[in-house]
matplotlib code that plots the C-alpha trace (Angstrom):
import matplotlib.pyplot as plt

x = [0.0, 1.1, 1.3, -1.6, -4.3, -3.7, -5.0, -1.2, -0.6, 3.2, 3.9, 3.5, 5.7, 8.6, 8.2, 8.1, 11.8, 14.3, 16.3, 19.1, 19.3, 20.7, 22.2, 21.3, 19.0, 16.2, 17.9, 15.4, 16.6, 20.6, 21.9, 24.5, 23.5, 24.7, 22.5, 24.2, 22.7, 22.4, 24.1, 24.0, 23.4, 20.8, 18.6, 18.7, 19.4, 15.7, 15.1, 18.1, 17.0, 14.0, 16.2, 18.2, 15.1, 13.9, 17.4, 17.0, 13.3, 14.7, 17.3, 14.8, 12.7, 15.0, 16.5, 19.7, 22.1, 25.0, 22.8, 20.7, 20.8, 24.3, 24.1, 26.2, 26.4, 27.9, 27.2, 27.6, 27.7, 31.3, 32.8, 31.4, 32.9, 32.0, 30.2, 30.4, 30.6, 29.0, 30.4, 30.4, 27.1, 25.8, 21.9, 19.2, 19.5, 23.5, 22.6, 20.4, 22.3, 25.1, 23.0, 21.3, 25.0, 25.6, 26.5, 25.7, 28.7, 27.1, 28.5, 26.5, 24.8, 27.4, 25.5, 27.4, 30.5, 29.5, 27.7, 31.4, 33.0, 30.7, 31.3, 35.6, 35.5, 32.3, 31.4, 35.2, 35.7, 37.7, 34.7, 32.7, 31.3, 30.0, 30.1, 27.1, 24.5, 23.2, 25.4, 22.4, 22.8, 20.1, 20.4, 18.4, 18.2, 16.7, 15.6, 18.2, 22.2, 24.8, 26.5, 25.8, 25.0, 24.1, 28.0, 28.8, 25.6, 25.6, 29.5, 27.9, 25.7, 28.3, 29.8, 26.9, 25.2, 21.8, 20.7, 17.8, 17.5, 14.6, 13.6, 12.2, 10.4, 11.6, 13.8, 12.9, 12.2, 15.5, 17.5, 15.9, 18.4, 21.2, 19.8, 23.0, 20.6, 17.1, 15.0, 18.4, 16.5, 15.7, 19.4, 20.5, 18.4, 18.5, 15.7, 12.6, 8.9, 9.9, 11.3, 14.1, 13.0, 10.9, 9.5, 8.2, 6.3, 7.0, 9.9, 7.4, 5.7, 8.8, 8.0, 5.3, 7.7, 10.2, 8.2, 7.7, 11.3, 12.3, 10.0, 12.2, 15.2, 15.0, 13.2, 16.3, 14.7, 14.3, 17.4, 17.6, 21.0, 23.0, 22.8, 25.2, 27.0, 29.7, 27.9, 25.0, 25.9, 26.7, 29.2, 30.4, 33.9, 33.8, 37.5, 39.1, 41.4, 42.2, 46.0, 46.0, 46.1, 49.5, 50.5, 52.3, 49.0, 46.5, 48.0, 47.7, 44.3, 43.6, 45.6, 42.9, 39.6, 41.4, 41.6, 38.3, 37.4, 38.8, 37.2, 33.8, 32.4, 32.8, 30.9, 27.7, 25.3, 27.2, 28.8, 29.7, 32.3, 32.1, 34.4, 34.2, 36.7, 36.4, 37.7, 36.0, 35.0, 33.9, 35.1, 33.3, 36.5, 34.3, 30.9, 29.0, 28.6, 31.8, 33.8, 32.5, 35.9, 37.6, 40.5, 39.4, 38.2, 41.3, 43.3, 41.1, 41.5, 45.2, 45.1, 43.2, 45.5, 45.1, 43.7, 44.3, 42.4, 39.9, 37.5, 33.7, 32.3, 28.5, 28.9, 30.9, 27.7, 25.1, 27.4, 27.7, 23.9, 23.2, 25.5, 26.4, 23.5, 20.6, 21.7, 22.2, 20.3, 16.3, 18.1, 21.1, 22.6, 23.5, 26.6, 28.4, 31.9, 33.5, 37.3, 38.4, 41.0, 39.5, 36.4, 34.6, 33.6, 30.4, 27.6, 27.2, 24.4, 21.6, 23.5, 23.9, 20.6, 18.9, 21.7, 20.2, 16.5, 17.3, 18.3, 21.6, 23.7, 27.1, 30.3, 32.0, 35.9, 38.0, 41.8, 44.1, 41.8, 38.4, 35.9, 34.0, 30.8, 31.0, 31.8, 28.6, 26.4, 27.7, 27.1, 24.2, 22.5, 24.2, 27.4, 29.6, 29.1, 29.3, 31.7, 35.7, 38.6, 42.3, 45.3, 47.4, 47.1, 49.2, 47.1, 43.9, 44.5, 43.4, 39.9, 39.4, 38.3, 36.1, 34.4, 33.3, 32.3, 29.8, 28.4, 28.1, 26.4, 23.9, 23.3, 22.4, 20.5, 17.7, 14.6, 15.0, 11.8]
y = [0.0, 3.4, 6.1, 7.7, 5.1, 5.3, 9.0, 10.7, 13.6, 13.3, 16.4, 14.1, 10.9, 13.2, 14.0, 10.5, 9.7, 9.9, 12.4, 10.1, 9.0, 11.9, 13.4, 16.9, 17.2, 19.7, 23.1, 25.1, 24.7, 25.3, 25.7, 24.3, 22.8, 21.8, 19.7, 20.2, 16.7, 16.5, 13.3, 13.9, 11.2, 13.4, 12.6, 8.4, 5.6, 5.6, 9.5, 9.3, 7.1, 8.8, 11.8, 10.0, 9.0, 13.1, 13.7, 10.6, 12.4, 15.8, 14.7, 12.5, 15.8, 17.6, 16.0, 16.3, 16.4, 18.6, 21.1, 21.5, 21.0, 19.4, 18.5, 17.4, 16.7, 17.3, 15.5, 17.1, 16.6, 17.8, 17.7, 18.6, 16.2, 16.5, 12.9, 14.1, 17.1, 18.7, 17.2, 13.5, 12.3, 13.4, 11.6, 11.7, 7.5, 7.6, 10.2, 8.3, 5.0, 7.2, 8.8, 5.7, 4.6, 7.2, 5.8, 8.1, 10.2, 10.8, 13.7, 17.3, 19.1, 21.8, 23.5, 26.8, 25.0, 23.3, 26.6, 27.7, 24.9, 25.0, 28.2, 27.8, 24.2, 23.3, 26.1, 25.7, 25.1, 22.3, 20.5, 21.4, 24.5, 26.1, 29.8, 30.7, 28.7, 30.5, 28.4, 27.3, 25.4, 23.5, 22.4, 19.9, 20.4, 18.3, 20.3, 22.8, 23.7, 23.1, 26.1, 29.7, 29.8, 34.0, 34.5, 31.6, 32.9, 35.7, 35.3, 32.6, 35.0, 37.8, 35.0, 34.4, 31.9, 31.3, 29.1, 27.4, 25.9, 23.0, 22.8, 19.3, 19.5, 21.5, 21.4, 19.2, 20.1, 18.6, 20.7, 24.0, 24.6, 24.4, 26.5, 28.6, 30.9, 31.4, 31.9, 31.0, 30.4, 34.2, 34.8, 32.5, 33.1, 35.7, 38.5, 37.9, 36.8, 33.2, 32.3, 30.5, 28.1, 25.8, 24.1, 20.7, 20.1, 16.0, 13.4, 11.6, 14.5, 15.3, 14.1, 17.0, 19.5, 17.9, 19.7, 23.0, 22.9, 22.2, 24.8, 27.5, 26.0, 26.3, 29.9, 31.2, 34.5, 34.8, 33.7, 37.2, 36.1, 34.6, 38.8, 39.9, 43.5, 42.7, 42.0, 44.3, 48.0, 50.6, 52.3, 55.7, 57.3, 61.5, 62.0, 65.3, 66.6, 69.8, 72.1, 70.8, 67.5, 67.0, 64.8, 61.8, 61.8, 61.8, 58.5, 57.3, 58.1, 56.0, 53.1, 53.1, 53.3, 50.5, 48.4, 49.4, 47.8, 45.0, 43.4, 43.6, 41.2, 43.6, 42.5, 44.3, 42.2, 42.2, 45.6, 48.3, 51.4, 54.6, 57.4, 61.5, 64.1, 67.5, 71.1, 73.9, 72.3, 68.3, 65.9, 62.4, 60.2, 57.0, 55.9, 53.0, 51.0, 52.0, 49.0, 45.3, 43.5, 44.0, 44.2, 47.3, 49.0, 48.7, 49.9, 52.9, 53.4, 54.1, 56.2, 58.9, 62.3, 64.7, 67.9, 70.7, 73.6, 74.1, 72.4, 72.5, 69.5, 70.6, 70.9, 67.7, 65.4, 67.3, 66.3, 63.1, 62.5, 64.0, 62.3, 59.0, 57.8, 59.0, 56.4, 53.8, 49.9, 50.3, 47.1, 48.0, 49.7, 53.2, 53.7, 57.0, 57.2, 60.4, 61.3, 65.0, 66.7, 70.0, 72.4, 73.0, 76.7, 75.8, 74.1, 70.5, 69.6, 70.2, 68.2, 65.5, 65.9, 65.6, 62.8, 60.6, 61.4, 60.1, 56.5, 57.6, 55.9, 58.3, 58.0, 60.4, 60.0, 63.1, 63.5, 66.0, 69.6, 67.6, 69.4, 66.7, 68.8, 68.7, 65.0, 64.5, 66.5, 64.3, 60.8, 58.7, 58.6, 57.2, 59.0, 56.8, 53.6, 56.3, 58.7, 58.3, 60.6, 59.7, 62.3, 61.2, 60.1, 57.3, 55.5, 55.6, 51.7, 51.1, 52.5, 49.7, 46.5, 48.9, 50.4, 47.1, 45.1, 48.5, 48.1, 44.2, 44.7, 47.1, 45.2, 41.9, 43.9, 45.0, 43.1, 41.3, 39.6]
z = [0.0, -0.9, 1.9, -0.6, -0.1, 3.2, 3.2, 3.7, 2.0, -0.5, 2.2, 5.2, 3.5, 2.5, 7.0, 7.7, 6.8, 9.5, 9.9, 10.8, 7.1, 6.2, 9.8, 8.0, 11.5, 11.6, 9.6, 11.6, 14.8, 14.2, 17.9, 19.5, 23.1, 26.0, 28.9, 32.4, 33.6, 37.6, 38.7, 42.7, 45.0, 45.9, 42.9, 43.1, 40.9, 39.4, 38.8, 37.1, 34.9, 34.4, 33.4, 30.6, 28.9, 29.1, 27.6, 24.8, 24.0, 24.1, 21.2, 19.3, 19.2, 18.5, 15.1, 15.6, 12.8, 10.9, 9.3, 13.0, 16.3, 18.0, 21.5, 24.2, 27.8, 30.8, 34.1, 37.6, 41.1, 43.0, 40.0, 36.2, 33.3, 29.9, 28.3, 25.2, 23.1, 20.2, 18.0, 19.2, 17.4, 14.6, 14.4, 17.3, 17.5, 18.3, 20.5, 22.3, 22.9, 24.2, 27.0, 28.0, 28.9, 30.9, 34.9, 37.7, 38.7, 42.7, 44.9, 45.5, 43.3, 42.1, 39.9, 39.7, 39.4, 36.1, 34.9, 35.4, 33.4, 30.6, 30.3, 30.0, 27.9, 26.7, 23.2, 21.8, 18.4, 19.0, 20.5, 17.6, 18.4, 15.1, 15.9, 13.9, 15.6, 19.5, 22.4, 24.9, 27.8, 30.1, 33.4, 35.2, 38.5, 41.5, 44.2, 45.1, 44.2, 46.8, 46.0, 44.3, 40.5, 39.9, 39.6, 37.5, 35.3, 34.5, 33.1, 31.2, 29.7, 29.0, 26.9, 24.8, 26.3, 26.5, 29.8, 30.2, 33.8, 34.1, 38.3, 38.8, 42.5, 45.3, 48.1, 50.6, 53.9, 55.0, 52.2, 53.2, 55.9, 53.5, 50.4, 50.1, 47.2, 47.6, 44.3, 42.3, 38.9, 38.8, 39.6, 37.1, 33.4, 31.5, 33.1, 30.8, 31.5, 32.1, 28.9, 30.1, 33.0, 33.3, 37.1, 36.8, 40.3, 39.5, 37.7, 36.4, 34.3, 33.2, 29.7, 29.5, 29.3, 25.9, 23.6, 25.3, 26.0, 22.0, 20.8, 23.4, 22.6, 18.9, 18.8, 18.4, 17.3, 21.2, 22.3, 23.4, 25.7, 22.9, 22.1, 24.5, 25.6, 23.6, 20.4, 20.7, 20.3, 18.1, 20.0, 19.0, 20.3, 20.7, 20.9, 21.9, 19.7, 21.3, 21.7, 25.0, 24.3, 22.0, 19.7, 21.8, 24.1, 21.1, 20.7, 23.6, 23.1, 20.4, 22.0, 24.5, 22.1, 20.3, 23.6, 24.2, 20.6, 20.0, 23.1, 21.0, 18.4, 15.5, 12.3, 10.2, 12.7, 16.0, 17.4, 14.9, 15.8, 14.3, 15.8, 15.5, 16.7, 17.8, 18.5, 17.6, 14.9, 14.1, 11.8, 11.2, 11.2, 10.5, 10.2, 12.2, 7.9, 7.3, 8.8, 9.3, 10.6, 13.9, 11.8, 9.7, 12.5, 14.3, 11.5, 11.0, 14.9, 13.9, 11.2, 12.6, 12.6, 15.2, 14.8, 17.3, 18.1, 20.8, 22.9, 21.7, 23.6, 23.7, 20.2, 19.5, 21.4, 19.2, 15.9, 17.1, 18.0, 14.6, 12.3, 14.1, 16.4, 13.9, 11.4, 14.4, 13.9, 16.1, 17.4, 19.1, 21.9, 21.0, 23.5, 23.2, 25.2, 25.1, 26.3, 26.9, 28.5, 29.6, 30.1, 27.1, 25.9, 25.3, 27.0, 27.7, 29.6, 26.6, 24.4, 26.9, 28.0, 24.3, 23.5, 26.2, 25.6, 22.3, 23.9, 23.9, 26.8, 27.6, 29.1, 30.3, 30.2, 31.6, 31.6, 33.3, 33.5, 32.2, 34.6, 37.2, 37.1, 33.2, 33.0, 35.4, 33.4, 30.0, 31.5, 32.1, 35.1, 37.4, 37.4, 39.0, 36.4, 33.4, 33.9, 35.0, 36.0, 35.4, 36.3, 33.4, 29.8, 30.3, 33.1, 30.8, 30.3, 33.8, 32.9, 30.1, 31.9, 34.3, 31.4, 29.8, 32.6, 33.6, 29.8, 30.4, 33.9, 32.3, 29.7, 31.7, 34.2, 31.6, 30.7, 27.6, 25.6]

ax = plt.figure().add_subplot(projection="3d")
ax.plot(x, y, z, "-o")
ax.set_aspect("equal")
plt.show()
């Protein structure tokens, strides 16, 4: 009998073949996944085994193959160890074997430790990690973590990575005493309406949740983490080019908004730099389009010659609002960071003020004679994460990893759909 007279549709036969035939897996769904698998003694012999058939249904579901999803596992407990990596198995059904010989490792139930580890070996392209395709992780976890996951987390996320966390039951009364982190799913995901976790109130409805789960994983339209501060804005540099400032320390200058740079993804999707000096007058030195590869930007970075003359700031942040941020993606971050060394003759604060009402975020970085109340009235509220003071020219470096961890912490502590 054909699959006609049996009332399918030629649509539905061509869905009936396995995927493993081909190991193409399912091309829309192409992430690259990680399951932190708890394997406390806490959890027992048989709701372990009830957790590797979830995993086995989540990769069945999943169609797993070259062209869409790759999955690996860890296991935890005192220690995390990898099972297998991303690029291990390349079909659901190989997949699934593999995780049904998977032995308990026993110990605590080290979650953040393994969030940590995951994070440092796990998404490396020698373990098959494909760079193109959203890094997500989920963790199973058994009533509570025996030690804190928010830190581990949220460096996760700064990485890129999206984490899912799956709660099966709560602590029982006997673990309440020791919860080191009370509601640690919150501290953990990514802050949106519940996107990213999942409580299962029972082991044995677990299977309930492998579809829900699939259809979050693979949405990778909302994989709003995998965007992260380092990928996500269109930074602009407002570089004083002033008398004062000299030759020898205009390069220092640029040193530092290249060190600020080439700590960011740079490409036409990710972050994009565009830069713009000033004196009395403006000059657009380079345009957010302009350059796609860190490479080009950091060149460009270089050959910027200095200028001299006076020191228009009020009029430099209008310039740049006008000519840099108005063309800016509706998508990304418009960060504006902005380095003189001296008062300006003109007003700042409605510049600034307009600047940020336009979505704007500023930082203020002053040198030598920069003026504090000035450098206030430039950054974003508040003052101390957006604006910085340095004596000398030559200790600007120090300001670099400060600067980037405050636009990472701002960037993980907004709400993100």
């Amino acid at each position: 009998l054909s699959f006609l007279s049996l009332g399918f549709s030629s649509k539905e036969e061509l869905n009936l073949k396995p995927l493993e035939s081909t190991s193409q897996g399912n091309p829309n769904c192409k992430v690259d996944l990680s399951f932190l698998m708890d394997g406390s003694w806490s959890i027992g012999k048989r709701r372990f085994q009830l957790q590797k058939q979830f995993l086995g249904n989540v990769a069945q579901a999943l169609g797993i193959g070259s062209a869409g999803p790759l999955m690996g596992i860890v296991q935890y407990g005192d220690e995390p160890s990898t099972e297998f990596n991303l690029k291990t198995y390349a079909n659901s059904k190989d997949l699934r074997n593999a995780i049904e010989k998977i032995p308990q490792k026993g110990g605590l139930s080290n979650v953040g430790k393994a969030l940590s580890f995951v994070n440092k070996n796990f998404f490396l392209d020698a373990n098959g990690n494909r760079g193109g395709a959203p890094n997500v992780v989920v963790v199973v976890v058994d009533g509570w973590p025996t030690d804190r996951v928010e830190e581990s987390s949220r460096l996760a996320r700064e990485s890129g990575i999206n984490i899912f966390f799956v709660t099966i039951e709560a602590a029982a009364e006997s673990e309440k005493q020791n919860v080191i982190e009370p509601n640690f799913v919150d501290k953990a995901v990514c802050r949106t309406n519940g996107f990213y976790s999942i409580n299962v109130p029972s082991w044995f409805g677990l299977h309930k949740v492998v579809q829900p789960l699939v259809k979050r994983v693979c949405d990778t339209d909302r994989l709003a983490c995998s965007k992260t501060c380092l990928n996500s804005a269109d930074i602009g540099f407002v570089i004083d080019g002033s008398s004062s400032v000299g030759t020898s320390n205009f390069h220092t200058v640029l040193q530092f908004v290249a060190n600020i740079s080439k700590e960011f993804e740079i490409s036409d999707t990710d972050t994009r730099i565009g830069a713009v000096q000033y004196t009395y007058e403006q000059r657009l030195e380079f345009t957010f389009d302009k350059y796609s590869t860190k490479q080009d930007v950091l060149s460009a970075i270089k050959r910027i010659s200095y200028w001299s003359g006076g020191t228009s700031t009020g009029a430099a942040i209008s310039y740049a609002s006008e000519e840099l941020f108005s063309k800016s993606k509706p998508n990304k971050r418009k960060i504006m960071i902005l380095i003189t060394d001296g008062r300006s003759y003109d007003d700042v604060r409605v510049p600034a003020l307009a600047a940020h009402q336009n979505g704007i975020i500023a930082y203020s970085i002053g040198v030598a004679w920069a003026a504090q109340d000035e450098l206030e009235a430039i950054a974003t509220d508040p003052d101390k994460d957006h604006s910085f003071f340095v004596d000398e020219f030559d200790n600007l470096y120090r300001f670099v990893n400060q600067l980037i961890q405050n636009i990472c912490t701002e960037f993980n502590s907004q709400p993100r759909n």
